[in-house]
PDB file of N, CA, C and O in Angstrom:
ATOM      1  N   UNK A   1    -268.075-105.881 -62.879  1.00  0.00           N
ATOM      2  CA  UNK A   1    -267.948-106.974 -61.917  1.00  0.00           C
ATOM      3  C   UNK A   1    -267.443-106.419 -60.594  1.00  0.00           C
ATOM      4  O   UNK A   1    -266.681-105.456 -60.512  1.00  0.00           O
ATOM      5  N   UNK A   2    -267.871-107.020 -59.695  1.00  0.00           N
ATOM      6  CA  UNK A   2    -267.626-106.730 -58.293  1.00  0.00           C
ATOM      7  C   UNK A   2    -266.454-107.103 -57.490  1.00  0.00           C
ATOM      8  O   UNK A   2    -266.602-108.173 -56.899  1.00  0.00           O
ATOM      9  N   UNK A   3    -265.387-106.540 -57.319  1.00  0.00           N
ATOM     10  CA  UNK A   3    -264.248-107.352 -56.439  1.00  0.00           C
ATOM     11  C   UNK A   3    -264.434-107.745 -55.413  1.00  0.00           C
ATOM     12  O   UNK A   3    -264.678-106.911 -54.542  1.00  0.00           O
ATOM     13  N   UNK A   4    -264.409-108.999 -55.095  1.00  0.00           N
ATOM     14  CA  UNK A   4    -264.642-109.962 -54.165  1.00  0.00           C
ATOM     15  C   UNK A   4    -264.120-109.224 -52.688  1.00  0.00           C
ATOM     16  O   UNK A   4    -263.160-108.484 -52.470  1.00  0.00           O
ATOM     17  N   UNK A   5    -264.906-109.620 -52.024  1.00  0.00           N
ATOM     18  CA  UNK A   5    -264.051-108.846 -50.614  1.00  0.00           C
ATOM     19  C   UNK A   5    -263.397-109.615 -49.658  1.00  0.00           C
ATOM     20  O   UNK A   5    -262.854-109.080 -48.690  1.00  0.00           O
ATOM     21  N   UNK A   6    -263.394-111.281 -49.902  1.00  0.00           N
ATOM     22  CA  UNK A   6    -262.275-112.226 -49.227  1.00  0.00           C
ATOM     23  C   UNK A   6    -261.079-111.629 -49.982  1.00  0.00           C
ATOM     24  O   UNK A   6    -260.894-111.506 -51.192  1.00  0.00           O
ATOM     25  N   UNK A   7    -260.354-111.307 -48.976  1.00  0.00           N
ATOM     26  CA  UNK A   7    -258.710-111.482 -49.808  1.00  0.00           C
ATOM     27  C   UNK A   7    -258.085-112.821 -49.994  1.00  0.00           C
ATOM     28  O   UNK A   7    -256.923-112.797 -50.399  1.00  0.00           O
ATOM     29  N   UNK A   8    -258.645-114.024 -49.769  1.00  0.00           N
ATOM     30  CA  UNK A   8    -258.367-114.907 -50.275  1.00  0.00           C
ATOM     31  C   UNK A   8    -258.888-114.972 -51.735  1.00  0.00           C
ATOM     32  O   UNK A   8    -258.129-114.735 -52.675  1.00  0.00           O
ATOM     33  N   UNK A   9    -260.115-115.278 -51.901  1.00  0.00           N
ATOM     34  CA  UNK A   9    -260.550-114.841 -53.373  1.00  0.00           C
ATOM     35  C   UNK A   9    -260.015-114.182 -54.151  1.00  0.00           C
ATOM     36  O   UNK A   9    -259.877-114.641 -55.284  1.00  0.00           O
ATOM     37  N   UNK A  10    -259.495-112.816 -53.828  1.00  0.00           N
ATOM     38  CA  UNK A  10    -258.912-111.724 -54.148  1.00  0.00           C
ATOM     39  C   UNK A  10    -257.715-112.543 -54.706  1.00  0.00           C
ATOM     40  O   UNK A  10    -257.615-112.506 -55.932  1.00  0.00           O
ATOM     41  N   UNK A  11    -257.119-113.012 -54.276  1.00  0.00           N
ATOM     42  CA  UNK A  11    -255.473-113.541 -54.218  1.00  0.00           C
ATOM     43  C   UNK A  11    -255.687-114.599 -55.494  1.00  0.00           C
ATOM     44  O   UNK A  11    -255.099-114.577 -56.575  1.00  0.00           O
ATOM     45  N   UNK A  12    -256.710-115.530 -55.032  1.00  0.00           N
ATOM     46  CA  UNK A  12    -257.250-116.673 -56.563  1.00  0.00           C
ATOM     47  C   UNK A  12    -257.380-116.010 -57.864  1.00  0.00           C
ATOM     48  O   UNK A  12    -256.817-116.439 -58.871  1.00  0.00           O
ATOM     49  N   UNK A  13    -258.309-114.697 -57.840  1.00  0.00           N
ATOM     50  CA  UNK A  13    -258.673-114.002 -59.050  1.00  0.00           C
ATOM     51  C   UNK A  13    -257.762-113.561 -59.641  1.00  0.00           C
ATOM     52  O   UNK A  13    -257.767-113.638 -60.869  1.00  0.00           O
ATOM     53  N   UNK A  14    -256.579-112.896 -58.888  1.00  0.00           N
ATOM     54  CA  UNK A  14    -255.347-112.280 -59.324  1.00  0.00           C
ATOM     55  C   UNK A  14    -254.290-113.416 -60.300  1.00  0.00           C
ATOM     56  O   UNK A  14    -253.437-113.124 -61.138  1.00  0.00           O
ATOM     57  N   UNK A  15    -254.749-114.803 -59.797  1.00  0.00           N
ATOM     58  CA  UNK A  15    -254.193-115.213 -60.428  1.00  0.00           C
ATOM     59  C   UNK A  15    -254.269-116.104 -61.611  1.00  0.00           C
ATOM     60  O   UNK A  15    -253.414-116.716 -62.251  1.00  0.00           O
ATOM     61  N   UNK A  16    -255.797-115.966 -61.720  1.00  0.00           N
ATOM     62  CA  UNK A  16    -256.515-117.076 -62.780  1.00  0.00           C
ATOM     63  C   UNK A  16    -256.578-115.489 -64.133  1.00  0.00           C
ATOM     64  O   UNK A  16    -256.963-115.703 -65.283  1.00  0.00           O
ATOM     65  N   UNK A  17    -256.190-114.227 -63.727  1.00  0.00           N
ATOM     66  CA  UNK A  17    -255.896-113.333 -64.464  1.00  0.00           C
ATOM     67  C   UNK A  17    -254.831-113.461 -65.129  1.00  0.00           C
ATOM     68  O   UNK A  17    -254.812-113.170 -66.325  1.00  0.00           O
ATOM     69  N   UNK A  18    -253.744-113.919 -64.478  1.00  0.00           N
ATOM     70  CA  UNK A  18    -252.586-113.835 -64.508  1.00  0.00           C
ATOM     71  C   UNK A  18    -252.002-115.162 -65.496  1.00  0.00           C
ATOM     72  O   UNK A  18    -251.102-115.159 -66.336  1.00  0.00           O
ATOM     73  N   UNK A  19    -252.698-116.027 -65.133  1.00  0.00           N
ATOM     74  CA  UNK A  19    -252.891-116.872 -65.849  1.00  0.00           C
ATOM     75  C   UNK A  19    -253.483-117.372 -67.572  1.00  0.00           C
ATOM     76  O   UNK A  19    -253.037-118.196 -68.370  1.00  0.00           O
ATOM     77  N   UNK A  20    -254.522-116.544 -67.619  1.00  0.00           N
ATOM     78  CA  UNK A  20    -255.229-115.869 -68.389  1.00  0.00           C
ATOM     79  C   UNK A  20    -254.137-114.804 -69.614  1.00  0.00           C
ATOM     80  O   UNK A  20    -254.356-114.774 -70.825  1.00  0.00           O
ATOM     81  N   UNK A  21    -253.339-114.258 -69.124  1.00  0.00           N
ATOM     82  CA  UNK A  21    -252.518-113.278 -70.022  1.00  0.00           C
ATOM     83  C   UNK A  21    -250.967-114.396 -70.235  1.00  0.00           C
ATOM     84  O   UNK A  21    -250.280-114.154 -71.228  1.00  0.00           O
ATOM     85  N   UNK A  22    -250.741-114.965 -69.770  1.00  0.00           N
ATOM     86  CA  UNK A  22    -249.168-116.241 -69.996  1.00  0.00           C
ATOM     87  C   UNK A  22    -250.234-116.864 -71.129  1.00  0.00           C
ATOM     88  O   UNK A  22    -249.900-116.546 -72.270  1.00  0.00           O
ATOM     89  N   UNK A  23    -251.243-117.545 -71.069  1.00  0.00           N
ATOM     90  CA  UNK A  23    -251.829-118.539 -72.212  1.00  0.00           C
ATOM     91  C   UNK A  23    -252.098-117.537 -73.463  1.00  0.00           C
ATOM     92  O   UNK A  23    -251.708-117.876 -74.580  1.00  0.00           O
ATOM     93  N   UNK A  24    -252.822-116.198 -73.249  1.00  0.00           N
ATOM     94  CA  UNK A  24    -253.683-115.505 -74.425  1.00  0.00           C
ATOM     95  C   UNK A  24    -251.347-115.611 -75.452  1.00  0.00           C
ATOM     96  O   UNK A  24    -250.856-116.154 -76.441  1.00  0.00           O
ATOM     97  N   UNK A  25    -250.833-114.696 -74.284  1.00  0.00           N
ATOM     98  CA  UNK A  25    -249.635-114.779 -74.711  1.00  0.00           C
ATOM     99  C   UNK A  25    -248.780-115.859 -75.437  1.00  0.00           C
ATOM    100  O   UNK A  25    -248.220-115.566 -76.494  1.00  0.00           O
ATOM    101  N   UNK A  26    -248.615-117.684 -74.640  1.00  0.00           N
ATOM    102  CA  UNK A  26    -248.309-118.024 -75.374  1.00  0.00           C
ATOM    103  C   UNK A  26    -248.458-118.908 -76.332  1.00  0.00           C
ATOM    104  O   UNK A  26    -247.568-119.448 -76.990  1.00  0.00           O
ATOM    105  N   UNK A  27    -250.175-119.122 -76.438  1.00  0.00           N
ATOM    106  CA  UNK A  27    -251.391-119.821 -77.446  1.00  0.00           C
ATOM    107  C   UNK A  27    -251.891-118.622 -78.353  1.00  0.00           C
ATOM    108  O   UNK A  27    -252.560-118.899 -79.349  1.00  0.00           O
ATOM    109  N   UNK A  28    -251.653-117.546 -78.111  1.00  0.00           N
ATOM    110  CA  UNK A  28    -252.081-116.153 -79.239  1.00  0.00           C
ATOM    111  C   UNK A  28    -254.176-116.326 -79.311  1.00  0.00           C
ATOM    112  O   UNK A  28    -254.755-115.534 -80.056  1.00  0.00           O
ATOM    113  N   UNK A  29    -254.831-117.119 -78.694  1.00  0.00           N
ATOM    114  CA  UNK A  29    -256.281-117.274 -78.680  1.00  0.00           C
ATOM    115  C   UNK A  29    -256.716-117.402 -77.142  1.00  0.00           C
ATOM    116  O   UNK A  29    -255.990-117.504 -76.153  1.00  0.00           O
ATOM    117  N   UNK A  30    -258.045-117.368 -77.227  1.00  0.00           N
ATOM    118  CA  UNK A  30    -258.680-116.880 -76.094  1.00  0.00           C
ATOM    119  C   UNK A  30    -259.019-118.772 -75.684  1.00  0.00           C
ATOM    120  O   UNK A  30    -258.774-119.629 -76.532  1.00  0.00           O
ATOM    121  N   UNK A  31    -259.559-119.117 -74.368  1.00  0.00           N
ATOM    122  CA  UNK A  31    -260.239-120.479 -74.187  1.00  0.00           C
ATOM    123  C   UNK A  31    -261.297-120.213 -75.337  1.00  0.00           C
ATOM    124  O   UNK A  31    -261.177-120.484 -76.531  1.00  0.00           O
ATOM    125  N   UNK A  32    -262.385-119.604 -74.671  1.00  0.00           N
ATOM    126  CA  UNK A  32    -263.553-119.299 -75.890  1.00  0.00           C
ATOM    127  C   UNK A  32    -263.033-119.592 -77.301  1.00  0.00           C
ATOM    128  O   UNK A  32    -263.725-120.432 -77.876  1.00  0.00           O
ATOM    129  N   UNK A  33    -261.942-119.098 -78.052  1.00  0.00           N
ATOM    130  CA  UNK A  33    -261.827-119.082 -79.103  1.00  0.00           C
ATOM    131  C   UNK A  33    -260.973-120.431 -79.738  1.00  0.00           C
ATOM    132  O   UNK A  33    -260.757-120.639 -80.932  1.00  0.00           O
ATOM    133  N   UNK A  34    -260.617-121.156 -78.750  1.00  0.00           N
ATOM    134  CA  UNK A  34    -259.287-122.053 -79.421  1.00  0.00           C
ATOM    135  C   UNK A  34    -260.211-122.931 -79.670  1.00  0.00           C
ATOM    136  O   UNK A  34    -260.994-123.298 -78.794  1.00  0.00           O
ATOM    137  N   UNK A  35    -260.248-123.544 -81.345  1.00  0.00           N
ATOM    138  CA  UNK A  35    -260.729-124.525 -81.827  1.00  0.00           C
ATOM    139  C   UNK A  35    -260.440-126.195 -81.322  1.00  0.00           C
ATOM    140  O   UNK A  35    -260.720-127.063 -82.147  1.00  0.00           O
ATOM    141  N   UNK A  36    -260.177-126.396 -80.684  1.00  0.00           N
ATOM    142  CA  UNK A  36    -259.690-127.486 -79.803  1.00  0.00           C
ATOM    143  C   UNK A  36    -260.712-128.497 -79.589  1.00  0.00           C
ATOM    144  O   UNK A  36    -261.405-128.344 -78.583  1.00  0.00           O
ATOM    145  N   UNK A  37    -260.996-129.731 -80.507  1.00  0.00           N
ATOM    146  CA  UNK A  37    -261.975-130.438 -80.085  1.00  0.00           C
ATOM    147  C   UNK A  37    -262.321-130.915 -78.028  1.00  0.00           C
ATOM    148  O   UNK A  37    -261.832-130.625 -76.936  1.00  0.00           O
ATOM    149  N   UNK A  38    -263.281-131.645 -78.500  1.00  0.00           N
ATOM    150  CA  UNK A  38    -263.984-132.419 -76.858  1.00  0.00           C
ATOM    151  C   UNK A  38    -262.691-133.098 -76.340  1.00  0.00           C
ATOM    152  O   UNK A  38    -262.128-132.844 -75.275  1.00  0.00           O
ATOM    153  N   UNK A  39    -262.324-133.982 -77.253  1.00  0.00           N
ATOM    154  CA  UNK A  39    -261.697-135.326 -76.666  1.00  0.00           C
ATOM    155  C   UNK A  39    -260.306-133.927 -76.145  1.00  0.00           C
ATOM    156  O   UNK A  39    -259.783-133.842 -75.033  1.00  0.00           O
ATOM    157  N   UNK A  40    -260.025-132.993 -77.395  1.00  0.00           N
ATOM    158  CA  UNK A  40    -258.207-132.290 -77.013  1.00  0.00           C
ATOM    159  C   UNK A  40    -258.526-132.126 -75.714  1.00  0.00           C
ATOM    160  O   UNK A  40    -257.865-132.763 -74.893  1.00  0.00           O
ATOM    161  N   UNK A  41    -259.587-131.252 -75.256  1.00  0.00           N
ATOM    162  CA  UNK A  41    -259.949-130.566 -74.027  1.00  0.00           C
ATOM    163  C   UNK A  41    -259.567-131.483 -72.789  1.00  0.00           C
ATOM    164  O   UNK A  41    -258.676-131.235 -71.977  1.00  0.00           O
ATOM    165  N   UNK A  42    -260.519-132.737 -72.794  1.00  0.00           N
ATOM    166  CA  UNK A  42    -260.244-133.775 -71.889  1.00  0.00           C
ATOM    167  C   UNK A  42    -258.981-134.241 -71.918  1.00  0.00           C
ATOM    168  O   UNK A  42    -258.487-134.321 -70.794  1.00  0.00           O
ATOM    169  N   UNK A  43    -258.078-134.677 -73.066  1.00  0.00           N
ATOM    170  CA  UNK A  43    -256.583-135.284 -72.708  1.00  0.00           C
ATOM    171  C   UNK A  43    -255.726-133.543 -71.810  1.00  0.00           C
ATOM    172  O   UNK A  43    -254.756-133.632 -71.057  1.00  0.00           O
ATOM    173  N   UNK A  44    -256.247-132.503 -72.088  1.00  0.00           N
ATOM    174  CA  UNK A  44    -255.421-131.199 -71.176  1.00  0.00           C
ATOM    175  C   UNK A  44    -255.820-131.879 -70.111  1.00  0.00           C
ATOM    176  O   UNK A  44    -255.208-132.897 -69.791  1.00  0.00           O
ATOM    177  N   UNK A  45    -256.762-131.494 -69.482  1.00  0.00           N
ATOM    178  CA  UNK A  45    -257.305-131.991 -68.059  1.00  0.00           C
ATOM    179  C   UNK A  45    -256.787-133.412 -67.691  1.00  0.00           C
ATOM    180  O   UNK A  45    -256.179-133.471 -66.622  1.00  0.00           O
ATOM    181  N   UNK A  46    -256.875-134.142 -68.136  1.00  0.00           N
ATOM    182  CA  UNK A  46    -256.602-135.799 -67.891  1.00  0.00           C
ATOM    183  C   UNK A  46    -254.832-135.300 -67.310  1.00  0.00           C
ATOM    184  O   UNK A  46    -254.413-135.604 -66.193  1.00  0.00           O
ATOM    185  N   UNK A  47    -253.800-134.300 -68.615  1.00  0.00           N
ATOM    186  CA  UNK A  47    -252.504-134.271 -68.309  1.00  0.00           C
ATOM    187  C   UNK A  47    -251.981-133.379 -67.047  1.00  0.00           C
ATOM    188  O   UNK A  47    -251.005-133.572 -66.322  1.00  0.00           O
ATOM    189  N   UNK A  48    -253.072-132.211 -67.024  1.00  0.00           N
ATOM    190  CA  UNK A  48    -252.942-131.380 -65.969  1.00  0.00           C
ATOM    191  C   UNK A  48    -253.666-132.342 -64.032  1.00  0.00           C
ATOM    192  O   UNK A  48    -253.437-132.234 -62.828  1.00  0.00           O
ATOM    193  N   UNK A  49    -254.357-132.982 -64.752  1.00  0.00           N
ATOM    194  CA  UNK A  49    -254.871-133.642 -63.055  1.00  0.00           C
ATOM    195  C   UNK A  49    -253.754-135.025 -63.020  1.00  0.00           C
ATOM    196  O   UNK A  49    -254.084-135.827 -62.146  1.00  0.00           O
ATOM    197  N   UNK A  50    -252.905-135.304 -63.557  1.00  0.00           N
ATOM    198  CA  UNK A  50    -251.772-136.216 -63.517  1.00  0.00           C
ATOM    199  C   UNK A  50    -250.649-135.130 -62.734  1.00  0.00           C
ATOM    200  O   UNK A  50    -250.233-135.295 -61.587  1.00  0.00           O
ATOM    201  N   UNK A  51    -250.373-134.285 -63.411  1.00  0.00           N
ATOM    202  CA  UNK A  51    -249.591-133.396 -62.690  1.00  0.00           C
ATOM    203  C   UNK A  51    -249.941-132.915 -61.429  1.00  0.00           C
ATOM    204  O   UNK A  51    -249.081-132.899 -60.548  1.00  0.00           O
ATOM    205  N   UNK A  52    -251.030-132.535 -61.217  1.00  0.00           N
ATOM    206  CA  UNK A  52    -251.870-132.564 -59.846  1.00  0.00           C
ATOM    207  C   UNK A  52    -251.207-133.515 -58.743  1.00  0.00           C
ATOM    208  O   UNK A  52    -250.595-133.076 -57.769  1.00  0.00           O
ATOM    209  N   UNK A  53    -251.364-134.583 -58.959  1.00  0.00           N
ATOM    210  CA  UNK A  53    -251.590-136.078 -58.601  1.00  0.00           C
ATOM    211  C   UNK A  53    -249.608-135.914 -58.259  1.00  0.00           C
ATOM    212  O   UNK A  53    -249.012-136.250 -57.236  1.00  0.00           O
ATOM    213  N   UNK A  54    -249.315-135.595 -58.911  1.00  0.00           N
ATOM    214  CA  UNK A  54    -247.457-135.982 -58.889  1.00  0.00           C
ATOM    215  C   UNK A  54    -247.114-134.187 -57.764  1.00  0.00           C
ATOM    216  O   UNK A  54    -246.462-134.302 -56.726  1.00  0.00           O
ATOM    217  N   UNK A  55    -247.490-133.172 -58.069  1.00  0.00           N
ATOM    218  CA  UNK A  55    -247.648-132.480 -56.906  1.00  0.00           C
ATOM    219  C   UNK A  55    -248.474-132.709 -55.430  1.00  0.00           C
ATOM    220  O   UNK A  55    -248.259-132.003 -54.444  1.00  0.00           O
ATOM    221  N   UNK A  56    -249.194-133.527 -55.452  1.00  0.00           N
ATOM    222  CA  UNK A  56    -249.307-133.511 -54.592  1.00  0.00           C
ATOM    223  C   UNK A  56    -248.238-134.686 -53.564  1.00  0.00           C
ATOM    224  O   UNK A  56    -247.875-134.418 -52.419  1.00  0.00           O
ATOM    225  N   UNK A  57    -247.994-135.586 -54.082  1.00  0.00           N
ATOM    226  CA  UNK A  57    -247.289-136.553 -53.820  1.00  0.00           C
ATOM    227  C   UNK A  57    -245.775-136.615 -53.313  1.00  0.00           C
ATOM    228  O   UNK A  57    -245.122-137.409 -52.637  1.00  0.00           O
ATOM    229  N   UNK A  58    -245.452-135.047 -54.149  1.00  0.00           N
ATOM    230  CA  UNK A  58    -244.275-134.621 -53.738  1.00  0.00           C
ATOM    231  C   UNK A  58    -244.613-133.975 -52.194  1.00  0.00           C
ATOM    232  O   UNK A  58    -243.900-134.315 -51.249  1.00  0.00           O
ATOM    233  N   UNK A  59    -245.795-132.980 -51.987  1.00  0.00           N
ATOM    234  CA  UNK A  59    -245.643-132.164 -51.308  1.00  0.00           C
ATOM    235  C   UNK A  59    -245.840-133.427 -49.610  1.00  0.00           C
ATOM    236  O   UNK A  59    -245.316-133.373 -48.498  1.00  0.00           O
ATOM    237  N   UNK A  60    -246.664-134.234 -50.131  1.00  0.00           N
ATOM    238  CA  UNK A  60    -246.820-134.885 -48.795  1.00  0.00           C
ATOM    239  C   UNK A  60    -245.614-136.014 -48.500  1.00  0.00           C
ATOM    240  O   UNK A  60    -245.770-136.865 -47.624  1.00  0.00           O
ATOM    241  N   UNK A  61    -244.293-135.933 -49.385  1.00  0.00           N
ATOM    242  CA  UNK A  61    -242.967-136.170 -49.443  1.00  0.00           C
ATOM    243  C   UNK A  61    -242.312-135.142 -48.343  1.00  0.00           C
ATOM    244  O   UNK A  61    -241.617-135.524 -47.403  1.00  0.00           O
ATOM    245  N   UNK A  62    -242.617-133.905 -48.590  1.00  0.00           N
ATOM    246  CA  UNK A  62    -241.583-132.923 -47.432  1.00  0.00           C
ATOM    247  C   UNK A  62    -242.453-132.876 -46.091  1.00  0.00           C
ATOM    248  O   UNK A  62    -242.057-132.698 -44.938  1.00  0.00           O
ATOM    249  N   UNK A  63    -243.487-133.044 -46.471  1.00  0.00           N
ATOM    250  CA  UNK A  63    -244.414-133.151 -45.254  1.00  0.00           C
ATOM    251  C   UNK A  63    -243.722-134.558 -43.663  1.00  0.00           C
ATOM    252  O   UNK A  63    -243.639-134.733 -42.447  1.00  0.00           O
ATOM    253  N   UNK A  64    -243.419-135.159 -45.077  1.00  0.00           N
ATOM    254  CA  UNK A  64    -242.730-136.885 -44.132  1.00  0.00           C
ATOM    255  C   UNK A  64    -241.697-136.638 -43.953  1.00  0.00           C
ATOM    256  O   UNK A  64    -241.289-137.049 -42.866  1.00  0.00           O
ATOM    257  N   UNK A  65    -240.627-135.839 -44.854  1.00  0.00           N
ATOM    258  CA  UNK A  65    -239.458-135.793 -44.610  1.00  0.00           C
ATOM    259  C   UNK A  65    -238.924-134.512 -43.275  1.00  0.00           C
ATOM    260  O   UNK A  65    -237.819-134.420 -42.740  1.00  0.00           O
ATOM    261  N   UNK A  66    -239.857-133.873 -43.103  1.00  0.00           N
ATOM    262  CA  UNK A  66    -239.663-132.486 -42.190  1.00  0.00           C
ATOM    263  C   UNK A  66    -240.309-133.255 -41.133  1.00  0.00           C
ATOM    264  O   UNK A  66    -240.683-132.358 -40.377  1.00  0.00           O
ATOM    265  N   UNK A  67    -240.617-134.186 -40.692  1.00  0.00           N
ATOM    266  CA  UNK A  67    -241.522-134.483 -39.796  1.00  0.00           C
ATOM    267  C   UNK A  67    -239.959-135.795 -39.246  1.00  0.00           C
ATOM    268  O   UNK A  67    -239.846-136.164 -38.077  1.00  0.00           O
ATOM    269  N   UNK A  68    -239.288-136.114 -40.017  1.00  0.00           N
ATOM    270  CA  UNK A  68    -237.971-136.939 -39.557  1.00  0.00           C
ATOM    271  C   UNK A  68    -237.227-136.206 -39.078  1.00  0.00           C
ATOM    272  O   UNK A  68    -236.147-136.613 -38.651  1.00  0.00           O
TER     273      UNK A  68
END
């Protein structure tokens, strides 16, 4: 594979790697490999884009509050 030559990219990849070795670490299976039905898959995502949703909410909190 080819390393991307945005160092922004660069900076993403580094960390969806990085990311990648905390889960293999503390799930012991690969995505590919974790037996995890349809619906498990969707309630992750459903819990992770809630968390999304509450980060972002915070961040446009300091955004209002630095702007007072």
């Amino acid at each position: 594979m080819q390393a991307p030559k945005d160092k922004i990219v660069k900076k993403v990849v580094k960390k969806f790697i990085g990311r990648s070795k905390i889960g293999m670490k503390k799930y012991g299976v690969s995505l590919a490999d974790d037996p995890t039905d349809l619906d498990g898959w969707l309630n992750h995502l459903q819990e992770e884009l809630m968390d999304a949703v509450n980060y972002l909410e915070r961040a446009r909190y300091e955004l209002k509050k630095d702007k007072k």
